[in-house]
C-alpha positions as CSV (number, residue, x, y, z in Angstrom):
1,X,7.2,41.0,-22.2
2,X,9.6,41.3,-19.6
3,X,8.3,39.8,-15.8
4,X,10.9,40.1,-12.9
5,X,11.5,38.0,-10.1
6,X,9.0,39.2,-8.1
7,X,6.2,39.4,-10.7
8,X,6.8,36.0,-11.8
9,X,7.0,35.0,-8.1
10,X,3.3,36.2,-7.5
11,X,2.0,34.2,-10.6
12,X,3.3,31.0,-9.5
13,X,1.6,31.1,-5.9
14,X,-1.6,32.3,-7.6
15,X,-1.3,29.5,-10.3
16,X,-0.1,27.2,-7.6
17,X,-3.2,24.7,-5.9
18,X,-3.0,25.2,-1.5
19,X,-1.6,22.5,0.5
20,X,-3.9,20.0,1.9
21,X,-1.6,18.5,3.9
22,X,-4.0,18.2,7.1
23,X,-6.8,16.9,5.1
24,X,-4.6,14.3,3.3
25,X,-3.8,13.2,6.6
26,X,-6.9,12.8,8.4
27,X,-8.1,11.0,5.1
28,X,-5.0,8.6,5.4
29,X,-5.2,8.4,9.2
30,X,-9.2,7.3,8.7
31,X,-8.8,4.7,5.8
32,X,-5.6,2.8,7.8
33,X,-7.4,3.0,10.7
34,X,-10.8,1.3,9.1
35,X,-8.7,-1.2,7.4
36,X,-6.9,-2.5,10.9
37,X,-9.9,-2.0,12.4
38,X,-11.3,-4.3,10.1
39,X,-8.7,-6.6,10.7
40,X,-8.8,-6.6,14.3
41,X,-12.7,-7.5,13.5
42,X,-12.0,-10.4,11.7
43,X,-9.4,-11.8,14.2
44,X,-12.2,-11.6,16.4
45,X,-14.3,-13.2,14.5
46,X,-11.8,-15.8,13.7
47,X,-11.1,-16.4,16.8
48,X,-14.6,-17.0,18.4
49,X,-15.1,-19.1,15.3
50,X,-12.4,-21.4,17.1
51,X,-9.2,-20.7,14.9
52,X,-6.1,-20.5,17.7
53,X,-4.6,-17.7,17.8
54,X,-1.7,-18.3,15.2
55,X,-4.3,-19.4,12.4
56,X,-6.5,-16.4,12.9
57,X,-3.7,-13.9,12.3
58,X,-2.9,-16.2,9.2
59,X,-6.7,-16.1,8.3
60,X,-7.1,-12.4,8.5
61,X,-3.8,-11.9,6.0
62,X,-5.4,-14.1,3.6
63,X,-8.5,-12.3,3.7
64,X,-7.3,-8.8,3.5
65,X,-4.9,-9.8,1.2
66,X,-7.6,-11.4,-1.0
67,X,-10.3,-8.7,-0.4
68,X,-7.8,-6.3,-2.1
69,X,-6.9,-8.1,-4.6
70,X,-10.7,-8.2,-5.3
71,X,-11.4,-4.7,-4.7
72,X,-8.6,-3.8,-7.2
73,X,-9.9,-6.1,-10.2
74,X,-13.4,-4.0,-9.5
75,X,-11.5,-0.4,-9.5
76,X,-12.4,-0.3,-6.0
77,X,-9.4,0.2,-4.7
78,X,-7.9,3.1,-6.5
79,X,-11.0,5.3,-5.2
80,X,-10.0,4.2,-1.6
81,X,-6.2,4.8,-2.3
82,X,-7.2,8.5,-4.4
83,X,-9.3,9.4,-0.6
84,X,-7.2,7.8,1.9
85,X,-3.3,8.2,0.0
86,X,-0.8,6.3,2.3
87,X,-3.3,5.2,4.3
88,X,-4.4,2.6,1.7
89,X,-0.8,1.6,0.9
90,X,0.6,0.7,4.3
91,X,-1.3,-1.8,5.5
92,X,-1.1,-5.0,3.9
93,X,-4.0,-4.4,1.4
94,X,-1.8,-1.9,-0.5
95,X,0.9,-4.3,-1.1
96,X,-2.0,-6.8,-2.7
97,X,-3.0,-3.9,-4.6
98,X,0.2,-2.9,-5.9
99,X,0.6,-6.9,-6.8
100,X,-2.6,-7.0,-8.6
101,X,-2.8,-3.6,-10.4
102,X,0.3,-4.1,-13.1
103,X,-1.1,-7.9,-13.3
104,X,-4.6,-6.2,-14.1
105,X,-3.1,-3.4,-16.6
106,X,-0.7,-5.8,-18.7
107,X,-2.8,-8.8,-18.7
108,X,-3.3,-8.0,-22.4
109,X,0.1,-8.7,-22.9
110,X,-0.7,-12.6,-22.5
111,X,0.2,-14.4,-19.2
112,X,3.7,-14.7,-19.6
113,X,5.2,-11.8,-21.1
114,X,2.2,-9.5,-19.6
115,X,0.5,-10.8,-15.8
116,X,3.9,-12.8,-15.1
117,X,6.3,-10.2,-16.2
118,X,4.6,-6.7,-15.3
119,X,3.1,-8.5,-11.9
120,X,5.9,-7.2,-9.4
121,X,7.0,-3.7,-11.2
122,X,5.3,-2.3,-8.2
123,X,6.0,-4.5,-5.3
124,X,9.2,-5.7,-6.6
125,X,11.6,-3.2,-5.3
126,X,9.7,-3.2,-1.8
127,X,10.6,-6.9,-1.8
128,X,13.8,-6.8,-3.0
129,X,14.9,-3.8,-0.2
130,X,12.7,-5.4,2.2
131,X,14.3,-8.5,2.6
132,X,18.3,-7.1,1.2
133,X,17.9,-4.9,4.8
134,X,15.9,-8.0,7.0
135,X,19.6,-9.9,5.5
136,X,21.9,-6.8,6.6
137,X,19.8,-6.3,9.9
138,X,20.3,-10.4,10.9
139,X,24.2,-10.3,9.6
140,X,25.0,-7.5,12.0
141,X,22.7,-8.9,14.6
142,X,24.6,-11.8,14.4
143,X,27.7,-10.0,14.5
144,X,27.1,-8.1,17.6
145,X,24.7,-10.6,18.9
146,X,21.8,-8.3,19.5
147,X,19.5,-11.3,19.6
C-alpha cells in the first residue's frame, strides 16, 4: 500500500494526542505557587516563633528540603511532579527530589556502589553547571568590576 505525503500527513495529526500546553501550565503555575506559598507560611511561622530573620530562611530550606525528601521516599512526590510538571521542579523541593529519587531507585545496589554512586545522576549536572557559570559570572565580574 502506497500513502502520499498528504495521506500520511492526516494520519499523524489524527494519531497524534492535542497540546495541553495551557493546562500544563496553569497546573505548574498552581503547584509552584502552593509550594512558595507554603514557604512563605513557614517563614512566618518561623519568624513569630522568634527565629531572626536569617535563621528562618535557613529553617524553611531545611524543611522544604526535608519534606521532599520525605514526600519522595512515600511516592508522593512524583504524583505532584506528574500534575504540576516544572512547577514541582523549580523550587527547591524538586532539587531534593531529584537528590533523593536515584538514592531511592539504586539503593538495592548497596550504599556505596548504589545510594552513594546513583545519588547525584540527577542533580549532578545542575550542580556542576550551576556553580562552573556562578565561577564564570564572578571571574568576569571581577574583571570588569560589576560588583
Amino acid at each position: 500500500m502506497k500513502v502520499t505525503k498528504q495521506e500520511y500527513s492526516n494520519m499523524a495529526d489524527k494519531a497524534s494526542p492535542g497540546s495541553k500546553t495551557w493546562k500544563n501550565c496553569l497546573c505548574a503555575f498552581l503547584v509552584g505557587g502552593l509550594i512558595c506559598t507554603l514557604g512563605q507560611l513557614l517563614f512566618n511561622v518561623y519568624r513569630n516563633a522568634g527565629l531572626e530573620t536569617v535563621d528562618a530562611r535557613c529553617a524553611v530550606s531545611v524543611t522544604l528540603v526535608g519534606a521532599a525528601a520525605l514526600l519522595t521516599a512515600l511516592g508522593v512526590y512524583d504524583n505532584i511532579g506528574k500534575f504540576g510538571g516544572a512547577g514541582s521542579l523549580v523550587p527547591i523541593t524538586g532539587f531534593s527530589n531529584a537528590v533523593v529519587s536515584p538514592a531511592i531507585e539504586f539503593k538495592a545496589e548497596g550504599h556505596i556502589m548504589g545510594i552513594g554512586a546513583k545519588m547525584f545522576v540527577i542533580a549532578g549536572p545542575v550542580l556542576v553547571f550551576g556553580i562552573t557559570a556562578s565561577i564564570v559570572y564572578g571571574i568576569i565580574a571581577f574583571i570588569f568590576h560589576l560588583y
